[in-house]
Every structure is written in structure tokens, then in C-alpha cells.
N, C-alpha and C positions, 0 to 999 in steps of 0.2 A: 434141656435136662434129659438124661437116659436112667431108666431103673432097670436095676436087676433083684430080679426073684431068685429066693436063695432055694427056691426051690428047684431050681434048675440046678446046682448046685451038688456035688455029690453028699449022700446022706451022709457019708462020715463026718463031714464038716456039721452039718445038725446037730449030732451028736455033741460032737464037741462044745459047741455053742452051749447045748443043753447042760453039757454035763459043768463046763462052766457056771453054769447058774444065769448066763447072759439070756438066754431062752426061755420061756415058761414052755412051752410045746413046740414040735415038732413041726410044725404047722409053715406055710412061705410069710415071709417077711421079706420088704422092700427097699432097698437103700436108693439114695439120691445121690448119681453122681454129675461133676460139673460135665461140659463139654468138654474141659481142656483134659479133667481124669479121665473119660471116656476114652478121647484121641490118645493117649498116652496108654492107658489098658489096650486097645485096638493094635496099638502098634506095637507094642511087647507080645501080649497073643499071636503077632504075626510073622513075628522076628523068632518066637522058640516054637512055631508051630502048633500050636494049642487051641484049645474053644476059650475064646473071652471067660465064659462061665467057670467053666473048670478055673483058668488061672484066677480069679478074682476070688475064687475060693480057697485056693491054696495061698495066695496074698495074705487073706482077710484071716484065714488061720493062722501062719506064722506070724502076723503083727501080732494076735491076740498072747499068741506064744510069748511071745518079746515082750509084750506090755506085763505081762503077770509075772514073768520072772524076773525082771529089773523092779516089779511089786513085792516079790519076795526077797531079792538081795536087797532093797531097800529094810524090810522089817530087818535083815541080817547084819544089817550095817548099823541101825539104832541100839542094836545089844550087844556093839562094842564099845568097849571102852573109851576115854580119850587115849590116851594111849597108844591103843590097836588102832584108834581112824587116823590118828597122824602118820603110825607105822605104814597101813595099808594104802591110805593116799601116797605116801613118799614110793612105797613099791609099785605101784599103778604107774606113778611120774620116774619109772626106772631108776630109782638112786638102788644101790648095793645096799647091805647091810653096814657096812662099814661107814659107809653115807653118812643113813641114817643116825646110827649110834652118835657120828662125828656132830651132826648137826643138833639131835637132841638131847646129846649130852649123858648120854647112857650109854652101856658097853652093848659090847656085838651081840652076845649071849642075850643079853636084854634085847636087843631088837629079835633074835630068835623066835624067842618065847613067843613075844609082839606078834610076829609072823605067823607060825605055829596054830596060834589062839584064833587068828582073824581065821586062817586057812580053816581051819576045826569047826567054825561059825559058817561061813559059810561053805561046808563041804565040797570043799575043792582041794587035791591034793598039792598043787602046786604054784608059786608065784607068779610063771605064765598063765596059770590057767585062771587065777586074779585077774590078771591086768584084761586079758580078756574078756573075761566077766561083765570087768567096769571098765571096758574101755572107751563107751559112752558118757561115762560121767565124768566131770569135770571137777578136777581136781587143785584147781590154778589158785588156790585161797591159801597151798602151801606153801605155794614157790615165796608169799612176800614175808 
């Protein structure tokens, strides 16, 4: 097993941690990684030229990033409506507007709105910027 101290680690990542709430203090704290994540960390820091420590800090931030915001489009996504989550599931799985409407049975203007509302929720201007959003989540319970 290898550990790394996050104290090695740049302070702004601390920070971040901290401000997170993941942190009580700023103080090192030690994580456990396998040998196979080790060799796998080693050879990525070696392929883009970096310190192990550094990249495992910019890693372990951007996951943190990823996991809290796919935690907030989650809260974003329970205060839509039924609705809007079939509307924005069928937009996620590329159907048009016109798709949609066709398949649920409502006019285009209604899938609009649909659209519109979801986008408004979760502060995103556009239905690229949706489907990227959620392009992680699986959406396949429309299709049947």
C-alpha cells in the first residue's frame, strides 16, 4: 500500500477541502492507495510530466468537483416536475422537440415550455448544455 499526505499537496486544494466542509483543519491527512492506483497515478504523472503529489491533488479536486455537482443537478432534477423529467430525459437521449411532443402526446409549444422550465432549474442556457450536464446519467427507463 502507498500513502500520500495531502500535505504535500498544494494548500489550495486544503482549502478547498476545508471549504467544502470535507476538512475540519487544515492540518495532513492520509489516504490509502492500492498498488494497482499507485502504478496507474505513477504512470500518468509520468506521461504529462508532473509530481505524483501535485497531480493526485488536482485528481482528487476535480472528482470532488464532479461529485458535488452531479449532487446538486440531482437536488435540480427532484424539483422537476413529471413532466419536465420525461421532457429532459427524451432531450438528454437526443429526441427533437417534435419527438418528443409526438411521443407524449402534447404539442411542440408544450414540450417548449417543458424544455424552458427544466433549462430555468437547472441554470443552463441550452439543450447542449443539458445533455452534457447529464451526460453521465442514464436515462434508458425512457426508451421502453
Amino acid at each position: 500500500m502507498f500513502w500520500y499526505n495531502t500535505l504535500t499537496m498544494s494548500i489550495y486544494y486544503h482549502r478547498i477541502l476545508y471549504w467544502l466542509g470535507l476538512r475540519n483543519d487544515p492540518g495532513p491527512r492520509y489516504y490509502e492507495l492500492s498498488e494497482s492506483l499507485h502504478t496507474t497515478l505513477s504512470a500518468l504523472a509520468d506521461h504529462v510530466g508532473r509530481p505524483e503529489d501535485e497531480l493526485a491533488a488536482d485528481l482528487l479536486a476535480s472528482g470532488l468537483t464532479h461529485y458535488y455537482a452531479q449532487d446538486e443537478f440531482w437536488k435540480r432534477w427532484e424539483s422537476l416536475s413529471p413532466r419536465e423529467r420525461d421532457v429532459t430525459a427524451l432531450t438528454c437521449l437526443g429526441y427533437t422537440n417534435r419527438q418528443m411532443a409526438a411521443g407524449l402526446g402534447i404539442s411542440s409549444e408544450t414540450v417548449k415550455t417543458h424544455v424552458r422550465n427544466a433549462l430555468i432549474k437547472f441554470n443552463l442556457p441550452s439543450k447542449a448544455d443539458l445533455r452534457v450536464a447529464l451526460a453521465d446519467w442514464n436515462f434508458s427507463a425512457w426508451l421502453e
